[in-house]
C-alpha positions as CSV (number, residue, x, y, z in Angstrom):
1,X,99.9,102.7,109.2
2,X,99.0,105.2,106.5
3,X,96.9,108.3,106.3
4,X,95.1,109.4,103.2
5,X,94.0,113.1,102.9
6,X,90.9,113.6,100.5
7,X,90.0,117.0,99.8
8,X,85.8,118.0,99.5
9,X,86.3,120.6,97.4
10,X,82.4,121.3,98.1
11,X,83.3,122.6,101.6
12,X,87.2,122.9,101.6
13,X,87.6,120.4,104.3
14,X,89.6,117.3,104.2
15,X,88.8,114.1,105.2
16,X,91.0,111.2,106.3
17,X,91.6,107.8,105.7
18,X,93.9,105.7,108.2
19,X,94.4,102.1,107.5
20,X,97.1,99.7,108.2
21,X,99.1,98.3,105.1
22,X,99.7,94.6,106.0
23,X,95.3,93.8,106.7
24,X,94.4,96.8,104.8
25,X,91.3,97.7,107.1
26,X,90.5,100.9,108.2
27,X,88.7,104.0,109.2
28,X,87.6,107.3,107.9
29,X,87.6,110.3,110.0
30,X,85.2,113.5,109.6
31,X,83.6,112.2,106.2
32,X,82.6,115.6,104.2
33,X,80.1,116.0,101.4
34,X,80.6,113.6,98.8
35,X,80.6,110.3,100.1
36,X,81.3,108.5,96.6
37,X,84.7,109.9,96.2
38,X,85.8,109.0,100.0
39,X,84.7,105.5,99.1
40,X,86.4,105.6,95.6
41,X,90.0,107.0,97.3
42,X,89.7,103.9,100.3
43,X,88.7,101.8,97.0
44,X,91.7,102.9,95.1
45,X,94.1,101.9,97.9
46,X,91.9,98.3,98.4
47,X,91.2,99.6,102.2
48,X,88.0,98.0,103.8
49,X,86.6,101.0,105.5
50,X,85.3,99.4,109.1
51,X,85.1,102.4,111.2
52,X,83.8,106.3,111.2
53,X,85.3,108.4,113.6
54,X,83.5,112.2,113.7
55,X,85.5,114.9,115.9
56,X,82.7,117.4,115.7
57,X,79.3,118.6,114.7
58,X,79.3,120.0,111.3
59,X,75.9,119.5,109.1
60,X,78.2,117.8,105.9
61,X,79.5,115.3,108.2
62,X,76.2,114.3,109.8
63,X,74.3,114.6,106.4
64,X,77.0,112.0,104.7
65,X,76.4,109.2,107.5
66,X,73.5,107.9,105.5
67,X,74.9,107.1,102.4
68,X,77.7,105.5,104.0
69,X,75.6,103.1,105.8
70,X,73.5,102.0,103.0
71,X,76.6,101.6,100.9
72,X,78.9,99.5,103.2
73,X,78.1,98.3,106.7
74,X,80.3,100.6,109.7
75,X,80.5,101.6,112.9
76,X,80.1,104.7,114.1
77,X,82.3,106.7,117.1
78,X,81.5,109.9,117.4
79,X,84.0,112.1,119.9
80,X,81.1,114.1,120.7
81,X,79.7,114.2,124.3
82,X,77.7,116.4,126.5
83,X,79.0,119.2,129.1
């Protein structure tokens, strides 16, 4: 397994990319603002991104799930629930 920080220098919040070496699919956890350079740092490894996990409720992470859904087909877990 590896982990990929990318920084959003927008918001100063990092974003992760976990993927295993040997099938080279993975996930992206707590996309921030810029959705192209996420896609462009999975890319530049040659990870499939297959998965979005989201650990909490901040507006750049919500307003980024649109653009990665019309650019590549995922599934979405969000560790959000009610009380």
């Amino acid at each position: 397994m590896k982990i990929k920080t990318v920084n959003n220098y927008y918001t100063d919040e990092n974003t992760y990319i976990v993927y295993d070496e040997n099938t080279k699919n993975g996930l992206v956890i707590d996309p921030g603002y810029k959705c192209d350079g996420i896609l462009k740092a999975a890319q530049d490894d040659g990870v499939n991104i297959k998965y979005v996990l989201i650990t909490h409720c901040h507006y750049d992470i919500f307003q980024i799930w649109n653009s990665f859904v019309k650019k590549q087909a995922l599934n979405l877990f969000p560790a959000i629930r009610r009380a």
